[in-house]
DRENLOVEX-625019 format. One record per residue (C-alpha): residue in three letters; x, y, z; residue number from 1. Coordinates in steps of 0.2 Angstrom, whole numbers. Layout:
N
<rec aa="ALA" X="X" Y="Y" Z="Z" i="NUM"/>
...
This chain:
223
<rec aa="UNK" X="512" Y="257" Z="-337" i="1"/>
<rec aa="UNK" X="504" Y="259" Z="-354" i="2"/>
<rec aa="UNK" X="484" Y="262" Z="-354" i="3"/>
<rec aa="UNK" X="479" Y="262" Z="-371" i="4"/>
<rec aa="UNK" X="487" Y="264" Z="-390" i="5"/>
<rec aa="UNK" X="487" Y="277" Z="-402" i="6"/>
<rec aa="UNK" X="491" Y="273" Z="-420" i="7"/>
<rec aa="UNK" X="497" Y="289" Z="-428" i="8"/>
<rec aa="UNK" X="512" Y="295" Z="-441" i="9"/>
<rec aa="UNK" X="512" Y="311" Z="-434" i="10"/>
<rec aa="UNK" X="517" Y="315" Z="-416" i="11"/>
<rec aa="UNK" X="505" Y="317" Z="-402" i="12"/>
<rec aa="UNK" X="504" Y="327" Z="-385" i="13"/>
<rec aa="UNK" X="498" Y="315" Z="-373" i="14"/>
<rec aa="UNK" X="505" Y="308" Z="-360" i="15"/>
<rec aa="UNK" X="516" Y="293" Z="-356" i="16"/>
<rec aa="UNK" X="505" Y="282" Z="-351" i="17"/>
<rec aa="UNK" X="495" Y="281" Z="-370" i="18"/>
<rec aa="UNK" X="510" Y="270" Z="-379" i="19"/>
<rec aa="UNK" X="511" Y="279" Z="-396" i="20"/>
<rec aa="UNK" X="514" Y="268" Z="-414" i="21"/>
<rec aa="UNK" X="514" Y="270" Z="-431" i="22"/>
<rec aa="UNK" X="506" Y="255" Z="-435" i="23"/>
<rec aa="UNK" X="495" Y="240" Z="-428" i="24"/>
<rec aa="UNK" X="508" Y="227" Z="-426" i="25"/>
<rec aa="UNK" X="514" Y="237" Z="-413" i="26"/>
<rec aa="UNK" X="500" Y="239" Z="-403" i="27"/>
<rec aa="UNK" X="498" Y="232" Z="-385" i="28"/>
<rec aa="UNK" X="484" Y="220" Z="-387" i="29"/>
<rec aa="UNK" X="469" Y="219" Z="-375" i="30"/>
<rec aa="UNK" X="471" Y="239" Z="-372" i="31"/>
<rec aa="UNK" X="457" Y="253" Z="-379" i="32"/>
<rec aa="UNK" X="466" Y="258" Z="-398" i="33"/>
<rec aa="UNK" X="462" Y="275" Z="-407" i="34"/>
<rec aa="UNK" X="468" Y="277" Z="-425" i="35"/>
<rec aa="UNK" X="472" Y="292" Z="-431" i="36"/>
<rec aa="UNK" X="470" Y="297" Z="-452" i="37"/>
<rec aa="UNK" X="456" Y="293" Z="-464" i="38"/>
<rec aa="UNK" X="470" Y="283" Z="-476" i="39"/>
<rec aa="UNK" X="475" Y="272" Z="-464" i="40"/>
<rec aa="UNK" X="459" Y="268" Z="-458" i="41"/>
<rec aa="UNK" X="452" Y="265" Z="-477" i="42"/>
<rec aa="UNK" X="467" Y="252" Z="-484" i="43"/>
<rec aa="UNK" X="466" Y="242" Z="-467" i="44"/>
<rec aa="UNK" X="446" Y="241" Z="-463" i="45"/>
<rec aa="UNK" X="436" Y="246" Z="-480" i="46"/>
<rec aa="UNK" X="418" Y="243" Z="-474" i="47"/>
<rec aa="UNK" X="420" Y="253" Z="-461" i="48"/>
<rec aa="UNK" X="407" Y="267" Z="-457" i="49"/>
<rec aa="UNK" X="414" Y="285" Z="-460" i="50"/>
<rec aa="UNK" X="399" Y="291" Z="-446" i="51"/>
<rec aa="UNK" X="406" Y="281" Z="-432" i="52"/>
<rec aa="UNK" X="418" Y="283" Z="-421" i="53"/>
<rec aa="UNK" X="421" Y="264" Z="-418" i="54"/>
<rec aa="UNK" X="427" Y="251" Z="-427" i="55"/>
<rec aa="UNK" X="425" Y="238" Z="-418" i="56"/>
<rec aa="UNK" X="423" Y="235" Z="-397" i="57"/>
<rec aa="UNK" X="437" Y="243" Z="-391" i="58"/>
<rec aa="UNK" X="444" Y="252" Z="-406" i="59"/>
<rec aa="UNK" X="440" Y="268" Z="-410" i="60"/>
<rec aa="UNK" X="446" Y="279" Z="-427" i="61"/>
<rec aa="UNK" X="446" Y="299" Z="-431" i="62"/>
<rec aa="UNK" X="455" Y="311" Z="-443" i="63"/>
<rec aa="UNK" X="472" Y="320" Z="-443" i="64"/>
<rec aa="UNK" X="474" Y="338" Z="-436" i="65"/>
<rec aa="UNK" X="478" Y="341" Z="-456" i="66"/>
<rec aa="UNK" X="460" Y="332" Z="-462" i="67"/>
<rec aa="UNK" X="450" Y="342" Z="-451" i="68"/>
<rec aa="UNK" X="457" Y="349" Z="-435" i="69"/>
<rec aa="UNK" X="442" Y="353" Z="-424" i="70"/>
<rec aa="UNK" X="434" Y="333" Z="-425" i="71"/>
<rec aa="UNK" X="453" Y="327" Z="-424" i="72"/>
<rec aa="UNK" X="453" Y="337" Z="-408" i="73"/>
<rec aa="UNK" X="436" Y="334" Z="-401" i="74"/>
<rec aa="UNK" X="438" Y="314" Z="-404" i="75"/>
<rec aa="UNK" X="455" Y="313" Z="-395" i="76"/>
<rec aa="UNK" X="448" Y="322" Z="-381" i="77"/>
<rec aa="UNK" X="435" Y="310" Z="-381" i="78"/>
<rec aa="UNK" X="445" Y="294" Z="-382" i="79"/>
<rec aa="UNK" X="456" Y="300" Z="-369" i="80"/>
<rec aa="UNK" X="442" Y="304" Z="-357" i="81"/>
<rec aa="UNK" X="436" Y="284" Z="-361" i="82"/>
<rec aa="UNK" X="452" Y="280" Z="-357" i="83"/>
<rec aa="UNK" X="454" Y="287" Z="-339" i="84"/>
<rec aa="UNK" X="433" Y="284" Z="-336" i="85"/>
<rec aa="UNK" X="435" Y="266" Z="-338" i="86"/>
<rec aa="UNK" X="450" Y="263" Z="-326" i="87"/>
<rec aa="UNK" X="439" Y="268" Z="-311" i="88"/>
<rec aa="UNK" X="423" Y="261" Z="-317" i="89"/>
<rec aa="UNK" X="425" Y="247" Z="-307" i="90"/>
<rec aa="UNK" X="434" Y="254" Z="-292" i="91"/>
<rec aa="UNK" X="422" Y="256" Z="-277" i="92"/>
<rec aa="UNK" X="423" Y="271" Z="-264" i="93"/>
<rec aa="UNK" X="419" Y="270" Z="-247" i="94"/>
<rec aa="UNK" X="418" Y="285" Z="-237" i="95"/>
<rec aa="UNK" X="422" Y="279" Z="-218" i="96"/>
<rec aa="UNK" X="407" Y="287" Z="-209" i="97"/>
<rec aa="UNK" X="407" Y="284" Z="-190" i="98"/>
<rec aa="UNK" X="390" Y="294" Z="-189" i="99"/>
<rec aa="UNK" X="383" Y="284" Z="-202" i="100"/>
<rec aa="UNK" X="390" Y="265" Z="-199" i="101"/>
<rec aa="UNK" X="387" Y="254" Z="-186" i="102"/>
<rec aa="UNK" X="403" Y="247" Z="-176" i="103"/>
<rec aa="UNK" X="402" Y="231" Z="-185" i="104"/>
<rec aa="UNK" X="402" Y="239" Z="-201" i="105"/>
<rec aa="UNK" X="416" Y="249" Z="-195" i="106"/>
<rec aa="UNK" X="428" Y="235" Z="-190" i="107"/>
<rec aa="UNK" X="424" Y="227" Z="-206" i="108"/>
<rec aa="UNK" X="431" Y="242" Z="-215" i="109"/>
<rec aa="UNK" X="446" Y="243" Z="-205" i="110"/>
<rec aa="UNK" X="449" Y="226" Z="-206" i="111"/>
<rec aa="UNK" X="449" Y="225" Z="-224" i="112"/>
<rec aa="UNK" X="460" Y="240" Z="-224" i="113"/>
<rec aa="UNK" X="473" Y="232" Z="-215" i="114"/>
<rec aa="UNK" X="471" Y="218" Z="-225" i="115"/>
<rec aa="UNK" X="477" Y="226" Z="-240" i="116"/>
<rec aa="UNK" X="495" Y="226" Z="-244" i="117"/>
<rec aa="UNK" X="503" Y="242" Z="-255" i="118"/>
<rec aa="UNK" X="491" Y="255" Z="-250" i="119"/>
<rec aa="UNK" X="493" Y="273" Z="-258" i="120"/>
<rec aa="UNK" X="487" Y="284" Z="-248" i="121"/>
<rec aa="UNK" X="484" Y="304" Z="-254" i="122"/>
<rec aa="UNK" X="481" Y="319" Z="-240" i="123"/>
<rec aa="UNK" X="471" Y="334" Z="-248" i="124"/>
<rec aa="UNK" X="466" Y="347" Z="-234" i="125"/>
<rec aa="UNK" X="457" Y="335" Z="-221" i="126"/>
<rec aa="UNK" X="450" Y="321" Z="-231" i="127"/>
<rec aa="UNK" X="463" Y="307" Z="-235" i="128"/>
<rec aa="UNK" X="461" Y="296" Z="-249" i="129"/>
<rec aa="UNK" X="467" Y="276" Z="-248" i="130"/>
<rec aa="UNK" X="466" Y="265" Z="-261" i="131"/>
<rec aa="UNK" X="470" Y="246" Z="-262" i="132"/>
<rec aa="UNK" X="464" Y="233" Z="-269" i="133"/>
<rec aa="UNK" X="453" Y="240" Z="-281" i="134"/>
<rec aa="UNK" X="444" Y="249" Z="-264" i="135"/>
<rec aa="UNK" X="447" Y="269" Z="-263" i="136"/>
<rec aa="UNK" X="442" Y="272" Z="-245" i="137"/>
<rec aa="UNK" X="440" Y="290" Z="-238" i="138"/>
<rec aa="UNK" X="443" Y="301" Z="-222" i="139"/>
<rec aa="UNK" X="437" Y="315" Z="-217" i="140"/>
<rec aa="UNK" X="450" Y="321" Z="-203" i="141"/>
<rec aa="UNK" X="438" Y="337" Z="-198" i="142"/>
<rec aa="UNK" X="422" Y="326" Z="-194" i="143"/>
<rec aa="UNK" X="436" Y="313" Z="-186" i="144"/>
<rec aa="UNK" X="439" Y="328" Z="-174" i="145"/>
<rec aa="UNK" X="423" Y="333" Z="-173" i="146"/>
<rec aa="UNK" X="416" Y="317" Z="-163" i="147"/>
<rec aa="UNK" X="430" Y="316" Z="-153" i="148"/>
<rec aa="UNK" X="445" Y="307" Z="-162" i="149"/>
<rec aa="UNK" X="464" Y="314" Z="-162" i="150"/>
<rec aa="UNK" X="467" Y="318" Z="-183" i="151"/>
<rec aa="UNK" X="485" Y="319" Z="-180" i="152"/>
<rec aa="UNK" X="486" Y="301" Z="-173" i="153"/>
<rec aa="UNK" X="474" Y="294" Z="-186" i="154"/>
<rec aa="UNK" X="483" Y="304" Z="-200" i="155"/>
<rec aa="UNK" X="500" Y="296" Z="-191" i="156"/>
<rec aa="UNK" X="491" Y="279" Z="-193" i="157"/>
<rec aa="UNK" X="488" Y="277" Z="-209" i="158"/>
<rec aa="UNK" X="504" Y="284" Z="-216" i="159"/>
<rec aa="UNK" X="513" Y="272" Z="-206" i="160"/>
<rec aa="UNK" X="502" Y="258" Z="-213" i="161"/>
<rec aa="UNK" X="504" Y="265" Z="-231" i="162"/>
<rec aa="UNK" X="521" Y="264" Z="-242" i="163"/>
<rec aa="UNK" X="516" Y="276" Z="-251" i="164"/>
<rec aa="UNK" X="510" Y="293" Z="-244" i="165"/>
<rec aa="UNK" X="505" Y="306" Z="-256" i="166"/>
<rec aa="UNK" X="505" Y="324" Z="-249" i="167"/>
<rec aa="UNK" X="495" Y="337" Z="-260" i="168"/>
<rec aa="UNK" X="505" Y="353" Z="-268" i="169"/>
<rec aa="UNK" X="517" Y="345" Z="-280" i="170"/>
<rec aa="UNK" X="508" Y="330" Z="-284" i="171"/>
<rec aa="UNK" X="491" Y="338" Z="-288" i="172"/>
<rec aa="UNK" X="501" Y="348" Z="-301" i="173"/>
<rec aa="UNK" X="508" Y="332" Z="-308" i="174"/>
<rec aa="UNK" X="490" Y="324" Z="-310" i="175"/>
<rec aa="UNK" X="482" Y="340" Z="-314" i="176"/>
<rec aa="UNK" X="476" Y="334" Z="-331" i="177"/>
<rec aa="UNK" X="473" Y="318" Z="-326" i="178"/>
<rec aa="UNK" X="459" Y="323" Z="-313" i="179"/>
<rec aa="UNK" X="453" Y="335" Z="-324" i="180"/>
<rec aa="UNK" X="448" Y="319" Z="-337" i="181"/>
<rec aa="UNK" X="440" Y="313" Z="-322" i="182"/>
<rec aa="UNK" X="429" Y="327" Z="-320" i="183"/>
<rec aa="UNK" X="440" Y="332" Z="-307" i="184"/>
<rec aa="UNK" X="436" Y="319" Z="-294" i="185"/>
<rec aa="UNK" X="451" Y="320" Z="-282" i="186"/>
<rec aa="UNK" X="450" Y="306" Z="-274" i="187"/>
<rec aa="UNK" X="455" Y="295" Z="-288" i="188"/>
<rec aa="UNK" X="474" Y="301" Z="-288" i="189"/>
<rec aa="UNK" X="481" Y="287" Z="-278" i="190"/>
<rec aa="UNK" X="472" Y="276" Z="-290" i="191"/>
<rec aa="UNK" X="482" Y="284" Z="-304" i="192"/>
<rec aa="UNK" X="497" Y="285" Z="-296" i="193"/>
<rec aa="UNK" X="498" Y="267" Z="-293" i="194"/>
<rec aa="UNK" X="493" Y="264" Z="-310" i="195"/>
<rec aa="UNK" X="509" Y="271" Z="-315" i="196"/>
<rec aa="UNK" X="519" Y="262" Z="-305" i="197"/>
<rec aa="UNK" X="510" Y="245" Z="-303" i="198"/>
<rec aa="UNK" X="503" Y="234" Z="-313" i="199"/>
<rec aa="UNK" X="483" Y="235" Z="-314" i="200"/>
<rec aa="UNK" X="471" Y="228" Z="-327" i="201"/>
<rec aa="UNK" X="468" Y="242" Z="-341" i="202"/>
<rec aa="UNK" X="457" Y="234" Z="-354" i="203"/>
<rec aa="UNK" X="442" Y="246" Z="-357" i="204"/>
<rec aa="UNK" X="427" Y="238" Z="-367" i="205"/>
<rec aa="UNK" X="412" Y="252" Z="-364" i="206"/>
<rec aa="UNK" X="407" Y="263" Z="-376" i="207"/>
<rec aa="UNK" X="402" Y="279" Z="-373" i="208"/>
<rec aa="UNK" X="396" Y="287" Z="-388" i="209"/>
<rec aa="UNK" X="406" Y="302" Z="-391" i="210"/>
<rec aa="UNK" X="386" Y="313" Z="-394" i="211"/>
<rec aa="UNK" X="386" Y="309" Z="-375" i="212"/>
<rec aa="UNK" X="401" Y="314" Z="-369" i="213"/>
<rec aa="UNK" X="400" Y="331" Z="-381" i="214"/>
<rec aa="UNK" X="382" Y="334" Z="-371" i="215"/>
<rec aa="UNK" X="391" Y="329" Z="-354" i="216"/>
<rec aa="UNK" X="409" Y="342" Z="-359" i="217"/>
<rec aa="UNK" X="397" Y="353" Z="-363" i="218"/>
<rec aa="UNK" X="386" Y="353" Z="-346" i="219"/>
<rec aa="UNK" X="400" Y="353" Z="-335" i="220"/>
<rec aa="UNK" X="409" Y="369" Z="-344" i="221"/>
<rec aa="UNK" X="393" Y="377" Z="-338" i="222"/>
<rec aa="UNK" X="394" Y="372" Z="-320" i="223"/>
């Protein structure tokens, strides 16, 4: 599953999931693009603006690692943190709370959890992550055992109810970079994992400015 283009001559260290080209007639349309080299970008869109980043909604430009290496850096950082930002913008946690929820709002959670086919479920310590549906719901099995529940059987539960059941160790590793563009919030990882291997609606139309994002990397280096 591909999540955005890169237009480059030169090879790129990203991951799978950016589908790499040479040109724009090999793009995937409908998917965030980032062009890399100043030539490129000057033969095909000559009015652009030098200053900014964007060329148009949903495609972005910046120099080669040979023009200048510390904005070709910084802008693929940037645009790659877009990418992966964007996937979950729209996806809604719910954090199952008996303390907090009334039973009717309870039964209405469970219901729409087993409602949902294809869940992909992720166990980190004691909170287990479920995502569906464009829902990521989450359970904290040391509060489940604090007011009374048996974690084992509600941990038994829902991997019987979930095709796919993620254990942490090996496949935190595997996402380690990915989670890390998200700022390091865990709880997205079943969320990635199916988007590599399910279909899921990639397009990525909001802009962050990359200013922002500079002010946000910086911040959160400091935290």
């Amino acid at each position: 599953m591909k999540v955005a283009n890169i237009v480059s001559n030169n090879s790129i260290n990203v991951s799978e999931e950016f589908n790499v080209v040479k040109s724009m007639d090999e793009i995937i349309h409908g998917l965030p693009t980032l062009i890399i080299g100043f030539d490129y970008v000057n033969k095909h869109y000559p009015d652009f603006n030098i200053l900014d980043i964007e060329l148009k909604p949903n495609l972005y430009w910046t120099v080669k690692k040979t023009e200048r290496r510390d904005k070709h850096a910084e802008d693929l950082s940037w645009f790659i943190n877009k990418v992966y930002n964007d996937l979950t913008k729209d996806i809604k946690y719910i954090f199952i709370d008996p303390l907090q929820y009334k039973s009717k709002s309870l039964l209405k959670i469970i219901r729409k959890l087993y409602s949902i086919k294809n869940l992909v479920t992720f166990v980190n310590d004691d909170m287990i992550y479920i995502y569906g549906d464009k829902f990521i719901f989450g359970v904290d099995l040391k509060l489940m055992s604090y007011i009374g529940f048996d974690k084992h059987k509600i941990k038994s539960k829902i991997k019987s109810k979930s095709p796919v059941f993620l254990e942490e160790n090996e496949i935190l590793i595997e996402y380690k970079n990915y989670i890390e563009e998200l700022g390091y919030q865990i709880k997205f990882l079943p969320y990635l994992y199916s988007i590599r291997n399910e279909q899921n609606n990639t397009s990525s139309n909001l802009y962050i400015s990359r200013e922002s994002w500079m002010v946000f990397k910086l911040f959160r280096n400091q935290i």
